[in-house]
C-alpha positions as CSV (number, residue, x, y, z in Angstrom):
1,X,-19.6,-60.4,-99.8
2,X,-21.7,-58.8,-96.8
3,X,-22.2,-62.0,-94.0
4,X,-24.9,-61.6,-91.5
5,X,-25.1,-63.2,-88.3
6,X,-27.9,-62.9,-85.6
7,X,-28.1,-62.6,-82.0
8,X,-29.9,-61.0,-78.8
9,X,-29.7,-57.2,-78.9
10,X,-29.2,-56.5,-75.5
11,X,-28.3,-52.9,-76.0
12,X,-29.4,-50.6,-78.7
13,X,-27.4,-48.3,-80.8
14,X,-25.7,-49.3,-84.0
15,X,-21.9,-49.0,-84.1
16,X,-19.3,-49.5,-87.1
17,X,-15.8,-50.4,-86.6
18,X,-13.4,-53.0,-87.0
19,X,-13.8,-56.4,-85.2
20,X,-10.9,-57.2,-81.9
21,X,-11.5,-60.8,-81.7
22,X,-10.7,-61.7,-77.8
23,X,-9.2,-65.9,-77.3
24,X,-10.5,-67.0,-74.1
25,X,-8.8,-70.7,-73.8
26,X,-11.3,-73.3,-72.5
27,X,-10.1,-74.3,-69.1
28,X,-9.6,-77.8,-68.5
29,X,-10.4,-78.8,-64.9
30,X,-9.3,-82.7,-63.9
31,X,-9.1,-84.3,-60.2
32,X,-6.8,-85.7,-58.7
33,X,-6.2,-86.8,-54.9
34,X,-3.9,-85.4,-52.4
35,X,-2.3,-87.1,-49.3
36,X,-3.7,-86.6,-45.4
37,X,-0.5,-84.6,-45.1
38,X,-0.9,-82.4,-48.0
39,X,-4.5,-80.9,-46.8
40,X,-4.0,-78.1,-45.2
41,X,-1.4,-76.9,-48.2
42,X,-3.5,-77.2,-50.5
43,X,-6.8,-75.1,-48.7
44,X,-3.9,-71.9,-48.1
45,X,-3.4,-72.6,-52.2
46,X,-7.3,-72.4,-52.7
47,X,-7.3,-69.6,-49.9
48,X,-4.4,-67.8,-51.9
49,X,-5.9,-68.2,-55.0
50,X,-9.2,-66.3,-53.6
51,X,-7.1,-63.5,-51.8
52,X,-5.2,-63.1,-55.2
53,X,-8.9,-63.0,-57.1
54,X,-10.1,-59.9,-54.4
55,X,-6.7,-58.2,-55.1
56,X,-7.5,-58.8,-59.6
57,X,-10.9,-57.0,-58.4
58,X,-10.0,-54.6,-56.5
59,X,-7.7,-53.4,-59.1
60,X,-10.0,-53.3,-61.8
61,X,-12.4,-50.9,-59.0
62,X,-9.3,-49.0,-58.3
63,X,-9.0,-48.6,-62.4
64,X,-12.8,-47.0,-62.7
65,X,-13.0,-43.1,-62.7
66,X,-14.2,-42.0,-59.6
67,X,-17.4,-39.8,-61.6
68,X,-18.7,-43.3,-62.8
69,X,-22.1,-43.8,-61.2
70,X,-22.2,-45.7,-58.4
71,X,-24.7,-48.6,-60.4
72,X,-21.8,-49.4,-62.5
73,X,-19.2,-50.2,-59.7
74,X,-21.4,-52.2,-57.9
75,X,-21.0,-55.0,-60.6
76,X,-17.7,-54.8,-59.2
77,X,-18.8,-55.3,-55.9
78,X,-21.0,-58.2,-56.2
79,X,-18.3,-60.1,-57.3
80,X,-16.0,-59.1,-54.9
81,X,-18.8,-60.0,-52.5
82,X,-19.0,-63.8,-54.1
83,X,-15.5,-64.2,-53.3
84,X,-16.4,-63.5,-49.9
85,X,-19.2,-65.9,-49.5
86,X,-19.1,-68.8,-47.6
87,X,-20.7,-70.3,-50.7
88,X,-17.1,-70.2,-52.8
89,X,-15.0,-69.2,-50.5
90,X,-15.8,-72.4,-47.7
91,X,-17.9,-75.2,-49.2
92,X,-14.5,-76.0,-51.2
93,X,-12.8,-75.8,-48.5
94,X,-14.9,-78.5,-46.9
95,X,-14.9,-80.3,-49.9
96,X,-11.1,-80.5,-50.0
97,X,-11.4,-81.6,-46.6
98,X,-13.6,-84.7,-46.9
99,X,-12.3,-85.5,-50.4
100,X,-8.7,-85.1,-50.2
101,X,-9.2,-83.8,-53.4
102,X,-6.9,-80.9,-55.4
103,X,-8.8,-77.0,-55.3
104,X,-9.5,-76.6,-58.4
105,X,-11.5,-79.8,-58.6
106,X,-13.4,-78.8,-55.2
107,X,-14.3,-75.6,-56.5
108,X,-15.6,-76.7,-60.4
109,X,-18.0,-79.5,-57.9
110,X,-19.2,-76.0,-56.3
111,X,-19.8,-74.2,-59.4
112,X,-21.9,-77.1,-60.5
113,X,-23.6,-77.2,-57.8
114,X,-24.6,-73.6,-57.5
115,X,-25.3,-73.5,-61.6
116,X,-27.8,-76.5,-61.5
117,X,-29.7,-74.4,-58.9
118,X,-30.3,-71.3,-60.7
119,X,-30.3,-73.3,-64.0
120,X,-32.9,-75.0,-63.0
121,X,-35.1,-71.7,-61.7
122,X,-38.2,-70.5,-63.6
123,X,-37.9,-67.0,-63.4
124,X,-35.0,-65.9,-66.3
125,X,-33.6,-62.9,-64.9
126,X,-32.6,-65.0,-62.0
127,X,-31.3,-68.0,-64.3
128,X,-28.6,-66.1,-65.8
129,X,-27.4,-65.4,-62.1
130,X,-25.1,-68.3,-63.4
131,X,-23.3,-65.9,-65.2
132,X,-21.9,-64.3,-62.3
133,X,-20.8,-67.5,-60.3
134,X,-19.2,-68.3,-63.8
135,X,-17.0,-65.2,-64.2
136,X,-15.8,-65.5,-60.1
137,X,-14.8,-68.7,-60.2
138,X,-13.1,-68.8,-63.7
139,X,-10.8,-66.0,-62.2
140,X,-10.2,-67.7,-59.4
141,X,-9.4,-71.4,-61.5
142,X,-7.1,-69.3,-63.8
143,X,-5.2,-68.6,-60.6
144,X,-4.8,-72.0,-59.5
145,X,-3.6,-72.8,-62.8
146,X,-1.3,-70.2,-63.2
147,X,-3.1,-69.0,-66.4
148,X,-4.4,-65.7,-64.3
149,X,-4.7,-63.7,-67.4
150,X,-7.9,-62.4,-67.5
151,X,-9.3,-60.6,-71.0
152,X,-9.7,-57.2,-69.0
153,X,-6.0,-57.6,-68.4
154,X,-5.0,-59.0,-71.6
155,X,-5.8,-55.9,-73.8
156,X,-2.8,-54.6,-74.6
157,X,-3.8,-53.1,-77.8
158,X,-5.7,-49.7,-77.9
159,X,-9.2,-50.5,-78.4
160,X,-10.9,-47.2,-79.2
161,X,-13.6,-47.5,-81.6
162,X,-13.2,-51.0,-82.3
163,X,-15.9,-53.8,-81.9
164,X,-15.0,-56.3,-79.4
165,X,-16.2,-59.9,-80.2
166,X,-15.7,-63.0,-77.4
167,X,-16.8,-66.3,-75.7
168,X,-18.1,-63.9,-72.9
169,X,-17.6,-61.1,-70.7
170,X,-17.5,-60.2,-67.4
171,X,-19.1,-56.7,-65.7
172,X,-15.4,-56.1,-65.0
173,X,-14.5,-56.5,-68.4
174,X,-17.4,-54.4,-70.0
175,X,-16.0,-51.4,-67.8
176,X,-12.7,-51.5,-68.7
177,X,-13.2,-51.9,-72.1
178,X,-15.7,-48.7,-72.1
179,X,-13.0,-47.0,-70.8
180,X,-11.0,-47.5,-73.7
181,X,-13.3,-46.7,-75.7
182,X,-14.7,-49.7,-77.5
183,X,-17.8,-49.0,-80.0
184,X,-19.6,-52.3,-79.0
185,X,-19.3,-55.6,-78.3
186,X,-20.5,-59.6,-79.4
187,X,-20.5,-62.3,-77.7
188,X,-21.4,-66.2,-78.5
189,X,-22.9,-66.7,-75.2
190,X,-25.0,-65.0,-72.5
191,X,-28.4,-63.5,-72.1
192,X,-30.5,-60.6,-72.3
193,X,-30.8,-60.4,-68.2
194,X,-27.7,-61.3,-67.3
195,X,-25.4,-58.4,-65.4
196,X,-23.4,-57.9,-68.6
197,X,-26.1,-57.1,-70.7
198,X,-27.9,-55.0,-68.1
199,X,-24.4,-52.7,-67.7
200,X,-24.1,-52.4,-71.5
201,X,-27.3,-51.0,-71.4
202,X,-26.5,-48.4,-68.4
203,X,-23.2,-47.4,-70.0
204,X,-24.9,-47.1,-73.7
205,X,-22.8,-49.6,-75.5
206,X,-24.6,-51.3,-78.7
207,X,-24.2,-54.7,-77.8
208,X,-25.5,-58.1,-79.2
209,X,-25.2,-61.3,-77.1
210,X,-25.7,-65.3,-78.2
211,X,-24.4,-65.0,-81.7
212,X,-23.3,-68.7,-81.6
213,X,-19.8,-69.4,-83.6
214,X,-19.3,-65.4,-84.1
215,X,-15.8,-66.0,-84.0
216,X,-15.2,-68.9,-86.3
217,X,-16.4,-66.9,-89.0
218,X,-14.9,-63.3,-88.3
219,X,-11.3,-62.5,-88.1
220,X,-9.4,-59.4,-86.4
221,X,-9.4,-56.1,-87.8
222,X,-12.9,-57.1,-90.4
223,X,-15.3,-54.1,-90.8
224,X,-18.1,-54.4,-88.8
225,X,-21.9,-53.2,-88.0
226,X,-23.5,-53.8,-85.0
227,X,-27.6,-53.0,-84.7
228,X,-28.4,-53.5,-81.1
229,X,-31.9,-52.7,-81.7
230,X,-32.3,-55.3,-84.3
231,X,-30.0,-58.1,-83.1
232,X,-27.8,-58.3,-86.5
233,X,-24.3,-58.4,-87.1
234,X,-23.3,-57.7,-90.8
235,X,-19.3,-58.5,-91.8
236,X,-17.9,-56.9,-94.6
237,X,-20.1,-54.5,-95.4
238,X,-19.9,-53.0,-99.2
239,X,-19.8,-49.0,-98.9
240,X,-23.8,-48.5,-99.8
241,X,-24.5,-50.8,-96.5
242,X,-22.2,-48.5,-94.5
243,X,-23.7,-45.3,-96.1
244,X,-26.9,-46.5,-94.7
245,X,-26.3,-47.7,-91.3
246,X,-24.2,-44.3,-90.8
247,X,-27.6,-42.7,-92.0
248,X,-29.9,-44.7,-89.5
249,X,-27.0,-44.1,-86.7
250,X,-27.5,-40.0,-87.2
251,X,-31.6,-40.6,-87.4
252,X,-31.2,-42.7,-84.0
253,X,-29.3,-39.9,-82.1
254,X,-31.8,-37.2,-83.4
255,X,-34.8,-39.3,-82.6
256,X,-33.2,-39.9,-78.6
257,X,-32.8,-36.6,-78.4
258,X,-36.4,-35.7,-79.4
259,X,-37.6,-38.2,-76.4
260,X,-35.5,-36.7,-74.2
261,X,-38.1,-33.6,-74.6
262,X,-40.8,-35.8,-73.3
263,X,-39.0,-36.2,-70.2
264,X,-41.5,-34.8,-67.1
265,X,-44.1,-34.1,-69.6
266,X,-47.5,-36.6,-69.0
267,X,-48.4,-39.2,-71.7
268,X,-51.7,-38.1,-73.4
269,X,-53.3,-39.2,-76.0
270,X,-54.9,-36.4,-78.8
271,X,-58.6,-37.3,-76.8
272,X,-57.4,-36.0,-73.6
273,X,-57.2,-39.2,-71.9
274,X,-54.0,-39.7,-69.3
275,X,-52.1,-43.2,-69.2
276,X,-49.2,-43.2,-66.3
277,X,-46.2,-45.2,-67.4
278,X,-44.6,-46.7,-64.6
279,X,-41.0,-48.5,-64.1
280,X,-39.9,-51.9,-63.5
281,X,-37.4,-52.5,-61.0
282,X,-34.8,-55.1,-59.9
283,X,-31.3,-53.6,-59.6
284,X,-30.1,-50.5,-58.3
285,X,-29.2,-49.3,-61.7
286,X,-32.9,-49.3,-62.3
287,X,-33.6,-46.3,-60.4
288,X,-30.9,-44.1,-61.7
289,X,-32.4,-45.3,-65.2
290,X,-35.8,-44.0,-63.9
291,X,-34.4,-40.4,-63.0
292,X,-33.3,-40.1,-66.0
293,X,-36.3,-41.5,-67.7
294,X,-38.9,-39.4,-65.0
295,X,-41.0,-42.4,-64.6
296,X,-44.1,-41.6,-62.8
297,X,-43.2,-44.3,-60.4
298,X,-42.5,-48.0,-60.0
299,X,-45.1,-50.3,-61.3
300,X,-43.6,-53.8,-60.1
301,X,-40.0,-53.9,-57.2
302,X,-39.1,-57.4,-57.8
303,X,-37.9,-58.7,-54.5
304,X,-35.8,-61.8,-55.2
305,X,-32.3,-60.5,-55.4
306,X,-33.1,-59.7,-51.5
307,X,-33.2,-63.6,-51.1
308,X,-30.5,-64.3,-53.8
309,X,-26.8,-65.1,-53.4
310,X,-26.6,-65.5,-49.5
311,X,-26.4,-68.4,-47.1
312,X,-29.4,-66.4,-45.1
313,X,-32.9,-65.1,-45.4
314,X,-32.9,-61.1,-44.8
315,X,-33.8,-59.7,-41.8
316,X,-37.1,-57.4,-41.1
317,X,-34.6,-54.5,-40.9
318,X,-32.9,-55.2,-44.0
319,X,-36.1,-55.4,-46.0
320,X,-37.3,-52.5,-44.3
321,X,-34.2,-50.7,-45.0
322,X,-34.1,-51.7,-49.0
323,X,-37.6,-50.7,-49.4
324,X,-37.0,-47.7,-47.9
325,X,-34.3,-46.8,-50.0
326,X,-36.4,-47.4,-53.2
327,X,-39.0,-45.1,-51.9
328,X,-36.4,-42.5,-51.6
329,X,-34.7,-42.5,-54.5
330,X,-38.5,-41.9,-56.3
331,X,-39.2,-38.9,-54.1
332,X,-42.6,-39.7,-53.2
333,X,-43.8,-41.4,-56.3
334,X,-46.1,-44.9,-55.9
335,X,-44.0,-47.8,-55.5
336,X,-46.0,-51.8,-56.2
337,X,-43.6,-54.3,-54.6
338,X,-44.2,-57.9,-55.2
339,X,-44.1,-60.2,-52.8
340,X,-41.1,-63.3,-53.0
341,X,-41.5,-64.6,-56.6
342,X,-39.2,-67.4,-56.6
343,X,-39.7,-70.5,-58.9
344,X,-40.6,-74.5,-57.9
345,X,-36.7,-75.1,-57.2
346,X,-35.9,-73.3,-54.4
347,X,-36.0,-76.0,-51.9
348,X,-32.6,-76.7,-52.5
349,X,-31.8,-72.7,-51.4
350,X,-33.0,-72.5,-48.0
351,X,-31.1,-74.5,-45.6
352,X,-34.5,-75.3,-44.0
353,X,-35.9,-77.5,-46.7
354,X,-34.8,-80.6,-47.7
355,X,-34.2,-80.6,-51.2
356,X,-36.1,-82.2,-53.9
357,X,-36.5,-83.0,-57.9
358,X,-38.9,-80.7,-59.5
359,X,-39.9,-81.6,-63.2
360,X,-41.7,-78.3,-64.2
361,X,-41.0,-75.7,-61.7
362,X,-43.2,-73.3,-63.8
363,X,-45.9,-75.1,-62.8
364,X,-45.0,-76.1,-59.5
365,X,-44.3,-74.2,-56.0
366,X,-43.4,-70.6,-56.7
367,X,-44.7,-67.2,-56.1
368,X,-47.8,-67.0,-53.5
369,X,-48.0,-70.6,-53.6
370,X,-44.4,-71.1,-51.8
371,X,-45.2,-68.1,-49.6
372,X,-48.2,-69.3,-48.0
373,X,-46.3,-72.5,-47.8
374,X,-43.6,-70.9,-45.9
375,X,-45.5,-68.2,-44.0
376,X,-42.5,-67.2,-41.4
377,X,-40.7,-66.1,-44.4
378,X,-43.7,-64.1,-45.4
379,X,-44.9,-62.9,-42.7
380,X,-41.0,-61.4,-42.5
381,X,-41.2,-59.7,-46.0
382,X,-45.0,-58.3,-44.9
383,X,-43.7,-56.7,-41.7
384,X,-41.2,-54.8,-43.7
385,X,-43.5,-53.9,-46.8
386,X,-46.4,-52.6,-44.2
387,X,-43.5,-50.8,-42.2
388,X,-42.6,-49.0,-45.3
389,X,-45.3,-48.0,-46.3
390,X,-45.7,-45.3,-43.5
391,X,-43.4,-43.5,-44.9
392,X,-44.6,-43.2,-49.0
393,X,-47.1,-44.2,-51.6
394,X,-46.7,-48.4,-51.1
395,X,-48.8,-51.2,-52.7
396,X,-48.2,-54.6,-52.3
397,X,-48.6,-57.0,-55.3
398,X,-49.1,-60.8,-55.2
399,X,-47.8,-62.5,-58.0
400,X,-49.0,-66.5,-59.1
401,X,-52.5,-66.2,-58.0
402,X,-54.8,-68.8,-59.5
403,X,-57.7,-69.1,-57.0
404,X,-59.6,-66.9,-54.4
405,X,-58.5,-69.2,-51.7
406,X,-55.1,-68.2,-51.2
407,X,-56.4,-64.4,-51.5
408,X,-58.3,-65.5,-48.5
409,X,-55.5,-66.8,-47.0
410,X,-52.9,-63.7,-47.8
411,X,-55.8,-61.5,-46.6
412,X,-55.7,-63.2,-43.3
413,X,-51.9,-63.0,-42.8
414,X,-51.7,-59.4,-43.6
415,X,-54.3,-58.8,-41.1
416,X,-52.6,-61.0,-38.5
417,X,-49.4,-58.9,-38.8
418,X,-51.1,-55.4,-39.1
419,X,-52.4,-56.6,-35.1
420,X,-48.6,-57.6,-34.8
421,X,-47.9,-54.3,-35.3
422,X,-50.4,-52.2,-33.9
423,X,-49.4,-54.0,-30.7
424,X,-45.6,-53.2,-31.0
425,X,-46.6,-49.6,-31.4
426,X,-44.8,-49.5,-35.1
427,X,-46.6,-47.5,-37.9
428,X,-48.2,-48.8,-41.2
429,X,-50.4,-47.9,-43.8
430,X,-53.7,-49.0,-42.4
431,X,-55.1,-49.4,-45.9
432,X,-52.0,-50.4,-47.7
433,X,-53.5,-50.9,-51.2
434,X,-53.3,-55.3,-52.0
435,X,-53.1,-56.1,-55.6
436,X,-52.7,-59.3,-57.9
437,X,-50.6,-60.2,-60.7
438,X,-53.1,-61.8,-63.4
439,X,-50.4,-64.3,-65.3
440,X,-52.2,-67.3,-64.9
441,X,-55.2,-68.1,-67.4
442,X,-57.4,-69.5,-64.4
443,X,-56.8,-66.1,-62.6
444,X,-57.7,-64.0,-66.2
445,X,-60.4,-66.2,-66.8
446,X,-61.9,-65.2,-63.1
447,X,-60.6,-61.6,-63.1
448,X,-63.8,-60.4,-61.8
449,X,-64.2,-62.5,-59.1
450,X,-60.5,-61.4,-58.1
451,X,-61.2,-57.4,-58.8
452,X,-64.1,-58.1,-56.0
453,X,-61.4,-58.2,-53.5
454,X,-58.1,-56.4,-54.3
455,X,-57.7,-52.6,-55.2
456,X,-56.0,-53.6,-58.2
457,X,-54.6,-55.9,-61.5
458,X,-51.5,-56.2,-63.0
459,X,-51.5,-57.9,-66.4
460,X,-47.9,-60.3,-66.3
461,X,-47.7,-60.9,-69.6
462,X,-44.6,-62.8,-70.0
463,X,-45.9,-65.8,-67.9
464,X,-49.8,-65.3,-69.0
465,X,-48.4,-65.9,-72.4
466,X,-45.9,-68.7,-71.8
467,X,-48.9,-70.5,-69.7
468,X,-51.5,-69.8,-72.3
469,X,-49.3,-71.2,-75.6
470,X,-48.0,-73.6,-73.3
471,X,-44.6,-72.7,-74.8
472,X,-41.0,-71.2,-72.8
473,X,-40.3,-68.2,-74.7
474,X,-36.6,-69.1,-74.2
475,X,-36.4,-72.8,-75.3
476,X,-35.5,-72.4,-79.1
477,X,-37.8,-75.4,-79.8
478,X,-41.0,-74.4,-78.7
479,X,-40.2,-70.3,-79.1
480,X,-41.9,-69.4,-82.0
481,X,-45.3,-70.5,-80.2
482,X,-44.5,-68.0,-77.5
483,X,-47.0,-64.8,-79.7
484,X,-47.7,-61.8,-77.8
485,X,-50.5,-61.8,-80.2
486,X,-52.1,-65.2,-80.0
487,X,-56.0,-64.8,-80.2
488,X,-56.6,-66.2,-76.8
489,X,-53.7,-63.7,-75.1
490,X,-55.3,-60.8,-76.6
491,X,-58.8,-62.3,-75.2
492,X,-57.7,-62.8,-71.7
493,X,-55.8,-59.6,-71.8
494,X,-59.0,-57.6,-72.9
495,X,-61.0,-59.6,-70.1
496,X,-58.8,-58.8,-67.0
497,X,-58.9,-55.1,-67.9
498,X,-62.3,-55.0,-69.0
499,X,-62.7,-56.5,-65.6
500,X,-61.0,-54.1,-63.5
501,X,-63.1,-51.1,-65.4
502,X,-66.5,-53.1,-64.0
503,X,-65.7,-53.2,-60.4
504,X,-63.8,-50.2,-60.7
505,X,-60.2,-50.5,-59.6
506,X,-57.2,-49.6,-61.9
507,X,-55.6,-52.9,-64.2
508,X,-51.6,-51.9,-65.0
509,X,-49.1,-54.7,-66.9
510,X,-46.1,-54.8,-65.8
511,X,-44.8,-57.6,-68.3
512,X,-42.5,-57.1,-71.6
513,X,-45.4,-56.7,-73.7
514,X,-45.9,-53.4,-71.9
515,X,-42.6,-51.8,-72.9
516,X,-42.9,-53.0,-76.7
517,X,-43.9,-49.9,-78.9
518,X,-45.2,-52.5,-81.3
519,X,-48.1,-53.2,-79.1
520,X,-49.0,-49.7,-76.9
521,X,-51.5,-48.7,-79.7
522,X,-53.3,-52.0,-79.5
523,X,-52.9,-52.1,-75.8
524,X,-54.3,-48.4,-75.7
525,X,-57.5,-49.7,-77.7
526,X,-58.0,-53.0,-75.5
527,X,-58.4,-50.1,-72.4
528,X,-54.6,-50.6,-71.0
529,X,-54.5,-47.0,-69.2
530,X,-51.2,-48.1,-66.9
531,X,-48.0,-49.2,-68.2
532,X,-45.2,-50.8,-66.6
533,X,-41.9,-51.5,-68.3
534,X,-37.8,-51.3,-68.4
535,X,-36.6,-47.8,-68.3
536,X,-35.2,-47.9,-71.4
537,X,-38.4,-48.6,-73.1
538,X,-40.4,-45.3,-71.3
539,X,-40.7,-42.5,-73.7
540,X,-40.8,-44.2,-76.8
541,X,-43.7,-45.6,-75.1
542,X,-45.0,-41.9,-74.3
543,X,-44.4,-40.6,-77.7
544,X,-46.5,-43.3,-78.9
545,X,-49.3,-42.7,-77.1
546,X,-48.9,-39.1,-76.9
547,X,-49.6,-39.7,-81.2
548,X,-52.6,-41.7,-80.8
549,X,-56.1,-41.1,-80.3
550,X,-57.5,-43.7,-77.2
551,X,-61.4,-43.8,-78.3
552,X,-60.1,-44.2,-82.3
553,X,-58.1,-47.6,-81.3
554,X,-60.8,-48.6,-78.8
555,X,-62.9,-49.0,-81.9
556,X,-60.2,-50.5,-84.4
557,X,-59.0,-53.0,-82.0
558,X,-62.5,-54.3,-81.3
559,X,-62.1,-55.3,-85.2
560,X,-59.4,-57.7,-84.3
561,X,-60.3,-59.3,-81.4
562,X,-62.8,-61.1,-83.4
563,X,-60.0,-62.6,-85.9
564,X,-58.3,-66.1,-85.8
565,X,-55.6,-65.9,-88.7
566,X,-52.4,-65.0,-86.7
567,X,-51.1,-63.4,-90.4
568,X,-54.2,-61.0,-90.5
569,X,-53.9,-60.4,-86.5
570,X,-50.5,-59.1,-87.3
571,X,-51.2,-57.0,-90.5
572,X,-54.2,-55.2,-89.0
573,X,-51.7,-54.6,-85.8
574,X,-49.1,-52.8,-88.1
575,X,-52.3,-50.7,-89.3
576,X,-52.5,-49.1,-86.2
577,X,-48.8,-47.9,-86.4
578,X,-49.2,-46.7,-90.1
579,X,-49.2,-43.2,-89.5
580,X,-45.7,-43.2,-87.6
């Protein structure tokens, strides 16, 4: 009998192949105290324990071909840098120090520390950032436990073709095991941001992540068939399932290999009319992705891993530097960078602030709202964002507005440093184009009044929904609220870009919905002519629009807006796809 379980598919692709169940024993971390005399030996254990962690690292590096793109090993390399950080490799330390407390005790009280922070962040790419402190300091309490086994070292059985299923895995691990060859992998935990799914995508592996109990119900060596795309795991598949998935597994490698025709050629729809798709960007991998994608640029350069993981702010000179990198790597295509977007909680991350409880740091201080609160920070980043762009196609975007008073007030500080600079002789973009992200009702509800004065809109759909349903898309409670497709979404949608088209300035979205395939037709017939999404996502994007016809969905979609049922919204929907 067939079982399916579901999960996250974090990584399309389907794969088939027998299941390599990896035990990860549960660490059990107690304290205990040490005597006065007994400090110091025990910080050189903690301190040998760390050096012993570099050295696992550096190994695994060592272990990567040397033609493996540079994106990959710097998984590697952020870890190795965590074990470097004052953050793990000190504040226990200290903690050992004051306490008189065994290591691994003073580093689980650091872990917990740093976990609460980004746990408690509003933004969910940076949430999962847990992941990574996680996987370092696991390493380093299986050292000081003398269980030091790690699962990238444990695997002493080949592992070619077979489907890897675990608790959860490490960047490190994910390499070595595509390096033997593995087909895909499961695991009970994790997220679809978090730097393990991100590389599974980079490297192509079908993977599925959050498939709670996975392991309690499969058993080593069980036929297995992963569907990245749909998120389903099916064990013990009869022979007609396997006939079928080895079917849709030769029709998905023909179909990639038709979009990788479309690669350089311009979306158009049959009418004639042009739509630029665009790329989102975070990580570095990102703009290898978009090479290989030919995006026609970057539609939204988060900024917060530039504020992430360090004890510091960054420097002028280091933005400047970063930004200028990105702009190179796109060879003189437009680049939007958004300004700091950093959720309620991160009082407790600058050393500045005194920290404090936040109970709903969606709704509290975050994006603009904690830059103009902290304007030496932001006058830093707008230095470096008007430096750069002198030297390419820059716009700056500013994300969480909700009234025209702190565009007034951004408008002022931008013009403050533009004398700044003037004065110190360095160049700028005189004109540097200013846009806003529209993700909060209030601001789609006023879109006009905010068209008036910025050159453009960018439609954030993943927080314009969560704040219009008033439902977190990731809290399994309240997630089935979370509907792209909600009545009042598509109206504020239709309003911001019908806005933009009467004052005349250009209205992208940069948000998940933008990357969806599900919704480009209907996006296309609400006016959407700019797209911004995940690499991954770009030319099955372009093949649907290049197969549609823009003033034929303009008029179809004007049928739904109208429409309440959710059921009927999402029939007529699928009847703008019927022809694919």
């Amino acid at each position: 009998m067939t079982l399916a379980l579901y999960g996250l598919g974090v990584s399309r692709g389907i794969a088939i192949g027998q299941a390599y169940v990896l035990a990860h024993d549960e660490l059990r971390i107690t304290e205990y105290k040490i005597a006065a005399d007994q400090v110091d030996k025990e910080i050189a254990r903690f301190e040998d324990a760390l050096d012993t962690a570099l050295q696992q690292l550096q190994q695994v590096r060592y272990q990567i071909p040397t033609n493996t793109p540079v994106d990959i090993q710097s998984f590697i390399d952020t870890h190795l840098l965590m074990l470097k950080d004052a953050a793990l490799a000190q504040v226990p330390i200290d903690t050992i120090t004051m306490r008189r407390c065994n290591a691994e005790w003073a580093l689980q009280l650091q872990r917990d520390a740093l976990v609460n922070v980004f746990e408690a962040m509003d933004d969910a790419y940076l949430r999962t950032r847990r992941d990574d402190v996680d996987f370092v300091v696991s390493r380093v309490q299986r050292i000081l436990l003398n269980r030091s086994e790690h699962p990238s070292e444990l695997l002493g059985n080949p592992l070619r073709d077979a489907i890897v299923l675990a608790d959860d895995l490490s960047p490190a691990d994910v390499v070595l095991m595509q390096h033997q060859g593995i087909a895909a992998f499961i695991t009970e935990f994790g997220g679809t941001t978090s730097h393990t799914a991100i590389l599974a995508r980079s490297l192509g592996i079908p993977a599925l992540v959050g498939v709670h109990n996975a392991r309690r119900y499969l058993k080593d060596g069980e036929l297995l068939i992963v569907d990245g795309r749909r998120g389903v795991l099916l064990a013990s598949p009869d022979d007609a399932i396997v006939e079928f998935f080895i079917s849709r597994r030769q029709q998905e490698s023909a179909t990639a290999a038709e979009l990788n025709k479309l690669k350089g050629r311009p979306a158009i729809t049959h009418d004639g009319k042009k739509v630029n798709l665009l790329a989102n960007v975070e990580l570095h991998e990102d703009l290898v992705a978009i090479e290989r994608v030919a995006a026609e640029g970057i539609g939204l350069y988060r900024t917060e891993m530039l504020f992430m993981n360090r004890p510091d702010l960054p420097s002028e000179e280091e933005q400047l530097e970063t930004y200028l990198n990105v702009l190179n790597a796109v060879s003189g295509a437009p680049v939007t960078i958004r300004s700091l977007d950093i959720g309620g909680d991160k009082n407790v991350t600058w050393p500045q602030q005194s920290c404090s409880i936040v109970s709903n740091p969606a709704l509290s201080l975050r994006g603009i709202r904690l830059c103009l609160k902290e304007t030496a920070v932001f006058r830093v980043q707008l230095r470096a964002i008007l430096r750069a762009s002198a030297y390419g196609e820059v716009r700056l975007m500013l994300p969480m507005l909700s009234n025209l008073g702190e565009l007034t007030q951004v408008r002022r500080l931008i013009d403050t440093v533009k004398k700044e600079l003037t004065a110190q002789g360095l160049k700028f973009n005189s004109k540097l184009p200013v846009g806003g992200m529209i993700e909060v009702p209030a601001a789609a509800l006023s879109a006009e009044m905010f068209a008036k004065y910025l050159d453009f809109l960018s439609i954030g759909t993943n927080d314009l929904i969560q704040y219009t349903v008033a439902a977190d898309r990731i809290d399994d409670a309240v997630s089935y609220l979370y509907d792209p497709l909600h009545p009042g979404v598509l109206r504020l949608i239709k309003m911001t870009i019908d806005a933009g088209n009467t004052v005349g300035i250009p209205v992208a979205m940069c948000g998940e919905m933008a990357g969806d395939i599900r919704y480009t037709r209907l996006l296309l017939g609400l006016g959407l002519r700019e797209f911004s999404m995940h690499p991954a996502f770009l030319l099955e994007v372009k093949r649907r629009v290049n197969n549609s016809d823009f003033d034929h969905l303009k008029k179809q979609v004007g049928e739904i807006l109208p429409v309440a049922e959710p059921a009927v919204i999402v029939e007529l929907v699928d009847t703008l796809n019927d022809d694919l």
